[in-house]
N, C-alpha and C positions, 0 to 999 in steps of 0.2 A: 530542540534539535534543529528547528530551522535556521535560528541563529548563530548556529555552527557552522551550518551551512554558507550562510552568507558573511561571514565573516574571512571564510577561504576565498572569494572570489576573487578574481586580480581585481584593483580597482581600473578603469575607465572601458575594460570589456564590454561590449553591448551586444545585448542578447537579440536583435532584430533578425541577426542573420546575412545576407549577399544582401548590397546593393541593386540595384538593373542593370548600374552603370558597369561592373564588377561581373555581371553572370554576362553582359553584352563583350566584353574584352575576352574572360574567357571562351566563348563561342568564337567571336571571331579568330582570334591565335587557332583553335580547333580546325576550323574551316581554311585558314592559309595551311595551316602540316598537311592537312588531307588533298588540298590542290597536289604542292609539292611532292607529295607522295604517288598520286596518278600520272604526274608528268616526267616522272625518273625511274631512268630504265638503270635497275642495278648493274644489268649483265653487261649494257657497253661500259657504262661508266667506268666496270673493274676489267673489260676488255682491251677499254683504252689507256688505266692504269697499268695493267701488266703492260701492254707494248712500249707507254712511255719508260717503263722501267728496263725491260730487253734494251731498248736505243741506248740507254745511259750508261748498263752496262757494258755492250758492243764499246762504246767510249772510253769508255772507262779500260778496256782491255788495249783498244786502241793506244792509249796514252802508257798503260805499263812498259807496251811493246817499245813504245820510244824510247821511255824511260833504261829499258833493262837495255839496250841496243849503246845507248850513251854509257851507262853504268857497265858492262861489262866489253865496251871496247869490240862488239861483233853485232852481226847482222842477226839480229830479230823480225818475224813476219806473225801475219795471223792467217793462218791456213783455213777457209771456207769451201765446208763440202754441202752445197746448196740440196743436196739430192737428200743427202741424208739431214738433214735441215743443223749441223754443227757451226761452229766452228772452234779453233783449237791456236793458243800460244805456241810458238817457237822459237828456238835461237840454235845461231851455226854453229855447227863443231868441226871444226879443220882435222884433228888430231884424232883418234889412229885412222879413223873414215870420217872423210869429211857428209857429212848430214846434218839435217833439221834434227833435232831431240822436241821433244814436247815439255813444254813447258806445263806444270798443272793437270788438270784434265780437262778433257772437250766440253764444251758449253752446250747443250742441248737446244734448241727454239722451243721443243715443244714442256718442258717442264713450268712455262710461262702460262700454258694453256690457254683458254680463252684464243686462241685460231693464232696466235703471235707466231710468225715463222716470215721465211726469205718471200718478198713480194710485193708488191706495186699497192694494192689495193683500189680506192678509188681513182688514184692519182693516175694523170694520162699524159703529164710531160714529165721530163728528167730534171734533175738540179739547175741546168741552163733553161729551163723549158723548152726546150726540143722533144725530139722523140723518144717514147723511154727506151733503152737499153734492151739488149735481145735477150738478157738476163738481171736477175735482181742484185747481183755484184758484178763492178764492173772495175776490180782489179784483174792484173794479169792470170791469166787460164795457164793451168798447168794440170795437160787433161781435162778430166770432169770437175776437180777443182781449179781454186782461187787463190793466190797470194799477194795480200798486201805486203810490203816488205820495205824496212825500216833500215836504216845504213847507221855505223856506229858514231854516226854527227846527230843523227835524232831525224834525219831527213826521209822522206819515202824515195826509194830509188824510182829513178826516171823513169817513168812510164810507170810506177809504181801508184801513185796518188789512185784512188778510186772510193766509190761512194757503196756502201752497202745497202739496200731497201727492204726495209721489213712494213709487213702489215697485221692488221688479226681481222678476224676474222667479220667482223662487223663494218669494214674497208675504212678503218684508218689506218694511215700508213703515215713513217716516218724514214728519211734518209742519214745515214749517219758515213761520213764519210773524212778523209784523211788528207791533207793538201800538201804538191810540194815538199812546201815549208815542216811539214810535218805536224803541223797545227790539224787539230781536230773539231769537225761542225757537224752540229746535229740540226736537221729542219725539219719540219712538221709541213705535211700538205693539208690544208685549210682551203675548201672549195672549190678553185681551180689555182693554186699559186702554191710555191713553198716559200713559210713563211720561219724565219730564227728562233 
């Protein structure tokens, strides 16, 4: 029987078992995950993911509005109700009444969770580094809201251009804002500066 046994065995296998050097590697690998693990904080890390993700979006909605304002030959905006932490696509309708119609549905801040809504955060200058803004959007006010608004060249109407600031709740903040030209920038405030 026993040479049944050893006859299955793989050959060059050796039965000694770990090395030092082998159970020293394994420990150490052990000992750096377990550092790494004490010094990361899940909840900003996915704090500051969600907010980068809101920025990209707000972008992103930014760049439709141009798009759809070029493509359909009329003025497009994105309507910001900072109060109720939204905001919402639009485009003109001349015809039987002339009005804004909604594009889609409103964008919520808070379905981002993790504290992502309209706001400055740590950040204590504005895009120029001056002082921040007496509000966290600083497109044209119409009332308690805000209208950026896109002309059917792709352009932001004059006095139109503004920056929108969002943070979460752990005070990273990011500006995303709309130029002129109609061209669209997102910055990130990194310790005292915004940085691309």
């Amino acid at each position: 029987m026993k040479q049944v046994a050893e006859k299955r065995r793989m050959p060059g296998i050796n039965d000694r078992g770990f090395t030092l050097i082998e159970t020293m590697v394994v420990v150490g690998i052990l000992l750096l995950f377990g550092l790494m693990t004490t010094s990361f904080n899940a909840n900003s890390w996915f704090g500051n993911y969600r907010l980068r993700g809101a920025a990209r979006d707000l972008s992103s909605a930014m760049q439709k509005a141009r798009m759809g304002a070029i493509k359909d030959n009329l003025n497009w905006s994105i309507l910001f109700d900072t109060a109720a932490g939204t905001y919402q696509l639009q485009s003109w309708q001349e015809t039987p009444v002339a009005q804004w119609n909604n594009v889609g549905s409103a964008v919520t801040m808070s379905t981002y969770k993790s504290g992502v809504g309209f706001g400055f955060g740590t950040a204590n200058k504005d895009i120029s580094n001056g002082a921040l803004p007496a509000g966290p959007v600083t497109a044209p006010a119409e009332g308690t809201k805000f209208r950026l608004q896109y002309t059917s060249t792709g352009m932001s109407v004059a006095n139109g251009a503004g920056w929108c600031y969002l943070a979460n709740s752990s005070g990273a903040a990011y500006a995303v804002g709309a130029m002129q030209s109609g061209s669209v920038r997102i910055k990130k405030w990194s310790v005292n500066t915004w940085v691309q």
